[in-house]
N, C-alpha and C positions, 0 to 999 in steps of 0.2 A: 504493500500500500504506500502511494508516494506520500512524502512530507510526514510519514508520522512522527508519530512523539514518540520517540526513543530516549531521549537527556533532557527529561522533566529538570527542573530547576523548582526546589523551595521557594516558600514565598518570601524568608528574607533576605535569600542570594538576590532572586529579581529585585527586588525594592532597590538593594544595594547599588546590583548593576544602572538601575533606573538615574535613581539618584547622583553616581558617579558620573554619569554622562550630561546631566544637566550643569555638573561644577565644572565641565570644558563649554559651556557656551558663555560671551561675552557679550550681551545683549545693550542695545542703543540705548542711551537717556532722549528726553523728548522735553522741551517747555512747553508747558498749557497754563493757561489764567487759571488763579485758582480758586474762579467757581466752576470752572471745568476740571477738578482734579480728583474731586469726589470719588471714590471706589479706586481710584488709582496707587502704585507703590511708590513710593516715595523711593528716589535714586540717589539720592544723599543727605547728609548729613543737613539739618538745618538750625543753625545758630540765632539767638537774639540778638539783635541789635541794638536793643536799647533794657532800661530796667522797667520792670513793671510791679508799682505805678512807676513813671516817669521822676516824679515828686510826691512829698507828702501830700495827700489829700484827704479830704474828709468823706468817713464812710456813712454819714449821713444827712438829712437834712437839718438844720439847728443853728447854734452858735458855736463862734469861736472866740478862743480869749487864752491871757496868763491864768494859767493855775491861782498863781502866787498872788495874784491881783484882785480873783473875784473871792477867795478867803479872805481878804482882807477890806471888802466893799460889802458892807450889809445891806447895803439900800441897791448895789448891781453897779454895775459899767453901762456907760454908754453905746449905745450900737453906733454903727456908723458904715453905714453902706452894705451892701450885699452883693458876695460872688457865685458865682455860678463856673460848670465846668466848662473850660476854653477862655475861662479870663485869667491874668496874669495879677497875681496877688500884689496889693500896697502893703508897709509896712503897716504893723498894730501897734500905736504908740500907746504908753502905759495906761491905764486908765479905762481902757474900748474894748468894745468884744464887735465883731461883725457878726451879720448873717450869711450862712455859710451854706451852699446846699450839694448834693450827694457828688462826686467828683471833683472839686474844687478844689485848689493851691490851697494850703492850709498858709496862712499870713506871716513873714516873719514877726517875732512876739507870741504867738500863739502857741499854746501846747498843750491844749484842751478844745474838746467839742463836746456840748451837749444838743441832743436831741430838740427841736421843739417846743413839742409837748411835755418837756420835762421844764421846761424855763417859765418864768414869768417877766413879759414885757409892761413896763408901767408906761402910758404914752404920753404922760404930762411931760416925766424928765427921761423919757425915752433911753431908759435903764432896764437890761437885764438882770433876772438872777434865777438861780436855781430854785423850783419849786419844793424843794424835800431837800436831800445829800447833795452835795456837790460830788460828782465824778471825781476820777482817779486823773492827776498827773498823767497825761500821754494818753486818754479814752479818746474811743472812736476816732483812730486816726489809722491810716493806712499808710503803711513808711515806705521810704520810697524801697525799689527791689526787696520789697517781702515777699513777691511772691516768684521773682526769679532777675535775676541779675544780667548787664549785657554781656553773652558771648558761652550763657548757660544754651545747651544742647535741647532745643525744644522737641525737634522730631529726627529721630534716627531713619536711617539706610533702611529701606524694607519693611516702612510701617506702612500698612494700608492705609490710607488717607480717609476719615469719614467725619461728617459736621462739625466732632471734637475738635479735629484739628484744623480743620480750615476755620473755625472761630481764634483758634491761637495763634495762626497764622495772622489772619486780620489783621490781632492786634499787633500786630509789627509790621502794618500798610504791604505785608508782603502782596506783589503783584501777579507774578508768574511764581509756579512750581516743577522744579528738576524733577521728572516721573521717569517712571522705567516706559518704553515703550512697549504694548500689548502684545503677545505672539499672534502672529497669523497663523492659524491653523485650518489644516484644509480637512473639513471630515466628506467622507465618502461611504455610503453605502453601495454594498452591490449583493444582487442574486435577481433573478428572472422572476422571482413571484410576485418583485415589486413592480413590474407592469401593468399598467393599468388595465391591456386586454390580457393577461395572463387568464388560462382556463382556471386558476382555483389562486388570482389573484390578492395577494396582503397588504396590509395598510405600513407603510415604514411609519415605526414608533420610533425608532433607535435615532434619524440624523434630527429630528426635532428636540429629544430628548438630553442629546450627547451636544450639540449647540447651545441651548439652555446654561447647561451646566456648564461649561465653558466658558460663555460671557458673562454668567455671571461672575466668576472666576479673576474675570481683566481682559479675557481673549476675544482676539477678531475672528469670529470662523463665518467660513467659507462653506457652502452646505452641495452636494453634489451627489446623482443616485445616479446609477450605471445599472437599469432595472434589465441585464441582457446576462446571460451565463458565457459569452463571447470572450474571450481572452485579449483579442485586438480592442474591441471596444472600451475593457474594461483598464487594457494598458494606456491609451490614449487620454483616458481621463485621470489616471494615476500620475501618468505623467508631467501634464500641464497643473496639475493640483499642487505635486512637489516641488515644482521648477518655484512656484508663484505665492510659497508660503513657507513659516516657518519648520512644520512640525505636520505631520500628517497623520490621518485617523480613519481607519478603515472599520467595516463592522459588518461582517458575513464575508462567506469564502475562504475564513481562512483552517477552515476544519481538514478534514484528510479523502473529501468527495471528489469525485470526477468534474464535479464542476466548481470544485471550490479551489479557484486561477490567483488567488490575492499576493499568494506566500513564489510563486513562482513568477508570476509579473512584475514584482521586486525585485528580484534576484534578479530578472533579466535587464530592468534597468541600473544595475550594479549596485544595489543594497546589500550589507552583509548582515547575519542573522546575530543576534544580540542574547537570543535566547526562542527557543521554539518551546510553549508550554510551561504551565507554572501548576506546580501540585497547589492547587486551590478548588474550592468546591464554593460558589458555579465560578466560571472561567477558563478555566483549566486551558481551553484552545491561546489564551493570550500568547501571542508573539510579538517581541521586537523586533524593528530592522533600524540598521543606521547607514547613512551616506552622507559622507560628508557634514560633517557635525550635528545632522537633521535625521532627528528619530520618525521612524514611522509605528505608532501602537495599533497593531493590529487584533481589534477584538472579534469575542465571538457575535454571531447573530442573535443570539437571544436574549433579549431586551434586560433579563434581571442581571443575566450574567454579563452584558457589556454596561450593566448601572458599576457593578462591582470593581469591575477593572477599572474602571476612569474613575472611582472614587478612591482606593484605594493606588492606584500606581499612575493615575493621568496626572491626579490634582495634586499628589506631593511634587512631579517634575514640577508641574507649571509653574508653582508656589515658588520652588526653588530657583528654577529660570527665572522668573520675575523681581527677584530678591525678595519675596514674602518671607519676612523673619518669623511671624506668627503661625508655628504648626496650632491645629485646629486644636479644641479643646477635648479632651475627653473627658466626660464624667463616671462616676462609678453609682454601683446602688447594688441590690440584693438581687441575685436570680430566683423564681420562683421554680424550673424547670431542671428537665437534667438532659443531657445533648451527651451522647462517645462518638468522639470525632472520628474517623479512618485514620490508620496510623500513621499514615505519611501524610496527611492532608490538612493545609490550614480549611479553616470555613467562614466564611464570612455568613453570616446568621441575622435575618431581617427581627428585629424584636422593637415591642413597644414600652416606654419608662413612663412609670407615671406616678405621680410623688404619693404616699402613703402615711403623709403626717410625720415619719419619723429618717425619712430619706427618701429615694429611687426604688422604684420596685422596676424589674425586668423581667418582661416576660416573652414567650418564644410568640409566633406566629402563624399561625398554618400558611401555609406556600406550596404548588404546588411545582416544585423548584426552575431552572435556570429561566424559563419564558415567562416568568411571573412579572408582571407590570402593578397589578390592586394592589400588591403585599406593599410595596413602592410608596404608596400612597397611606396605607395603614401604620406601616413601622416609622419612626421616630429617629432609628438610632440600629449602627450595624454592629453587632456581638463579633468580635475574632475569637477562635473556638484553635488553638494551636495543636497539632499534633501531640498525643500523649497526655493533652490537660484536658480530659473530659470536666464538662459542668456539673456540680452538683449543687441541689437545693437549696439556698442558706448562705452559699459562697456571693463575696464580693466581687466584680467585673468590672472592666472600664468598658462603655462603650464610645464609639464612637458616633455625634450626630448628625441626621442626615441634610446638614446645609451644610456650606462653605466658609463661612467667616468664624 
């Protein structure tokens, strides 16, 4: 039988191998404005350029004054004028308190703010004072770089960029932002059933679904279906697909059928094999090819099993190519079920978490396995199930959940 899987590969040799080949790409920075930077990776380092506040200011609306001045004024200081934020503070000559409101230059002289509503203004001699306590020496004052200093590191190399930091950004009038630029990726389905006049024709789930997850990822794809079991046809769009992107994505054909041309149509436009097969369960058809610095993931056709590959081995490359420093989170929680893996086989296992007052509960899912699309929709979060560590009842897990950020 041609192409078969004879030098299966583990699933953390392929990760490994995956993984190493994303640390030899050198991928472009790009500037964009940054309200267009949203969901983007950040491609360097990003420094302040000033202190934030700028200068002391007041962190409320009220007065300002000496300390030392309104203790020693029973009847209050006089007010004299009121600043607002983007005015440039006068001196506070002994004796004055200003009205002071929420951002504003705290006055030289001053080193106290109170509230408003905590003050009493008499309007005859247009004197403040404290209604109750006088505040503390140095209240309600915002110093200047409390909250970070110029030339403090705000966003690092490989942060995904999202509202947090474009409001930090702002604040430092930043304009443009250094992004990594998106991979292109070219996904391609193929097999004859996807024709539309096929006699017992199928609806393509997989380049809808494998695009989705993709952009939302950062990537540009490229979506193309070669609905013919033709070798020529199917080279020709393989072709122009690789030439015209970063990273290519195939999904059917490449099992061990007479019509499955994907893993041979490569080869002949001189891609070398990275790995043929991964002891996983569903997946297990996944193969690499690499040419010239540019991976081609070759999944299987059925729809659960090529969710698994690109969650598992698409989205660590991308992450990594992109400089995404943030691997996804996992959480843990209690399995309720028991799963014995096959003993050489990882499993990737669709389950649902659902909090139980006292943590994560995990539970298995019925699936009626690799073509399963509903379970997709049902499960929450993907169970790794390792060779030799069967599940049992009671035990802690990490899962993995099933979004991207």
């Amino acid at each position: 039988m041609r192409n078969s899987f004879t030098g299966l590969v583990d699933y953390p040799t392929a990760l490994q191998l995956v993984l190493a080949c994303a640390g030899k790409r050198s991928d472009q920075a790009e500037n964009v404005p940054l309200s267009h930077s949203n969901g983007r990776i950040a491609a360097q380092d990003v420094l302040a350029v000033s202190d934030r506040p700028v200068a002391d200011i007041s962190a409320m609306d009220g007065y300002a004054f000496a300390h030392s001045a309104m203790a020693a004024a029973p009847a209050g200081l006089r007010v004299v004028g009121q600043k607002v934020a983007g005015d440039m503070p006068s001196v506070l000559k002994m004796g004055e308190a200003q009205g002071i409101l929420t951002g504003a230059r705290i006055p030289p002289g001053a080193d106290c703010v109170m509230a408003g509503e905590r003050m009493q203004l008499d309007p005859q001699t247009e004197c403040v004072r404290p209604l109750h306590a006088l505040a503390e020496q140095g209240a309600n004052i915002r110093r200047k770089g409390e909250e970070f200093t110029r030339g403090t590191c705000l966003i690092r190399r490989g942060q995904a960029l999202d509202w947090r930091h474009i409001a930090l950004l702002a604040s430092q009038n930043v304009q443009q932002v250094a992004v990594v630029r998106p991979l292109r990726i070219a996904v391609v389905a193929n097999g004859a059933e996807l024709a539309a006049d096929a006699p017992d024709a199928r609806a393509d789930s997989n380049t809808p679904m494998l695009a989705a997850l993709l952009a939302s990822a950062g990537a540009e794809v490229e979506t193309h279906v070669v609905s013919s079991d033709d070798a020529d046809q199917l080279r020709a769009v393989l072709c122009s697909a690789w030439e015209h992107s970063d990273m290519l994505v195939t999904t059917g054909g490449i099992s061990v059928g007479d019509t499955d041309n994907v893993l041979d149509v490569l080869k002949e436009l001189g891609a070398g094999v990275l790995f043929r097969g991964v002891k996983i369960r569903p997946g297990k058809p996944l193969s690499i090819l690499e040419q010239d610095g540019k991976l081609a993931f070759c999944l299987p056709g059925n729809p659960g099993a090529s969710a698994v590959c690109a969650l598992v081995f698409l989205l660590p490359y991308l992450r990594s190519v992109m400089g995404d420093a943030h691997a996804p989170v996992l959480i843990s929680g209690t399995v309720d079920f028991e799963l014995v893996p096959a003993c050489d086989t990882t499993h990737f296992v669709p389950v649902f978490c659902q909090s139980d007052g006292l943590g994560w509960r995990i539970s298995l899912l019925p699936t009626v396995g690799a073509s399963d699309i509903i379970v997709l929709t049902r499960a929450n979060a993907l169970l790794r199930v390792d060779p030799h560590a069967p599940v049992i009842a009671g035990q802690t897990r990490w899962v993995l959940p099933l979004h991207i950020n």
